[in-house]
Structure formats: C-alpha cells, structure tokens
N, C-alpha and C positions, 0 to 999 in steps of 0.2 A: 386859452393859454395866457391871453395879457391878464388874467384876473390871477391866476395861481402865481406869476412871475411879480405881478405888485403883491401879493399878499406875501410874497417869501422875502420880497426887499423890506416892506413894512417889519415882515417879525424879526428880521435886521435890529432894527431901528429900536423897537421895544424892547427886546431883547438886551440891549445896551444899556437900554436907559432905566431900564429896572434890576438888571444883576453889575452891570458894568461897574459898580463904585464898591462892592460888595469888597475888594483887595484892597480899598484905599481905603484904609484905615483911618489915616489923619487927616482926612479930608471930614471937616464940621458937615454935620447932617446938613444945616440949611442951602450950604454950597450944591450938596449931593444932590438934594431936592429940584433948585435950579437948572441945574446940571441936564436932570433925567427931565424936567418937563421940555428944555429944548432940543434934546435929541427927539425926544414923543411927538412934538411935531410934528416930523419930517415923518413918524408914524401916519400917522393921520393925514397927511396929505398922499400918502400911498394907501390907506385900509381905504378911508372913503369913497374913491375913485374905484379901485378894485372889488367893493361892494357892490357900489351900483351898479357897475360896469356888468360883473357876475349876474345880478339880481333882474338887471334887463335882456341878460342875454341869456335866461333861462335856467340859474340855479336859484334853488328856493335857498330861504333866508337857513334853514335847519342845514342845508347843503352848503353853503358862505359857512356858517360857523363851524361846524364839522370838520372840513376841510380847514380851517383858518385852526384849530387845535392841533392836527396833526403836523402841519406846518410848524406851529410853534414848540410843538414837540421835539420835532427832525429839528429845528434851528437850535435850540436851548442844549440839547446833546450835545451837538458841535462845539457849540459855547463854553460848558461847563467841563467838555474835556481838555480843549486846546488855552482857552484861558485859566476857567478857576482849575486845572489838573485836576479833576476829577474821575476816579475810573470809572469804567462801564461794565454795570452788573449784568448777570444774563436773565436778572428777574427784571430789566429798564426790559429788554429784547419779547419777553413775553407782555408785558401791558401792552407794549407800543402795536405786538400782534393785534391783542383784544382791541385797541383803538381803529387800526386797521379792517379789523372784521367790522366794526361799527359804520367806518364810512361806509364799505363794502355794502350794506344794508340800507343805508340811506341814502342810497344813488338807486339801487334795485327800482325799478319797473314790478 
C-alpha cells in the first residue's frame, strides 16, 4: 500500500510539472522550464522510494510500471478536468477499461 500511496503523491507532482503551466500563457518557456523541473523533484524523491520500496517487496519492475501508467492516467483525468476544464469522453472510459484489463493480466499467476 505505501508503494501505490507514493506512487499517486508522485504522479501529483508530475503531473503539475509537466501540464501545470499549459494556462499560463505569459509565462516565458525558460521560466516554465525551471518551474516544472523543481516541482519533478519532489517527483522523484516519491517515484524512487516507491520503486524500490515496490521492487523489494515483490512487484516486478513490468508491475511498478503498469501500475505507475494507470495511476498516471486516473491523476491526469482529474487534472485535465478540474483544472485545464476539459470534458470527459466515454471513449477516455473505454481505453482506461483496456489499460485496466492489462494490469489485470500482468499481476495474473
């Protein structure tokens, strides 16, 4: 549980720092730039931890990133509708199925 709980505060983090200036228009790219590598940080000091943490406590590495897509998926949704107002089609609801069936396969025994 502590690895899916850091890997959802991480794609927080990412998630910010690579769509977050997306509205700010007048904001000079270099700024932007700066901007998203020190939010990505605080990514990284959550992904790595939550990696290995995962990785010794017996998910395979195909299962960390699996997992860590669908995560970024469910966070980016959230993102894209409460901040950039974006709506939600019900062709997002059928992939995110097919991504779901995917992990669903690569946790399978």
């Amino acid at each position: 549980m502590r690895t899916i709980l850091l890997l959802i505060c991480s794609n927080v983090f990412m998630t910010i720092a690579w769509y977050g200036h997306l509205k700010q228009h007048q904001l000079p790219i270099w700024k932007a730039i700066l901007i998203s590598w020190g939010i990505a940080f605080f990514e990284y000091c959550l992904m790595v931890p939550a990696n290995r943490w995962g990785f010794s406590n017996g998910f395979t590495g195909f299962q960390l990133k699996m997992t860590q897509e669908v995560i970024t998926l469910v966070v980016f949704t959230v993102f894209a509708m409460v901040y950039l107002h974006e709506p939600f089609h019900w062709k997002y609801l059928v992939s995110f199925a097919l991504l779901l069936g995917a992990v669903y396969f690569m946790f399978k025994k």
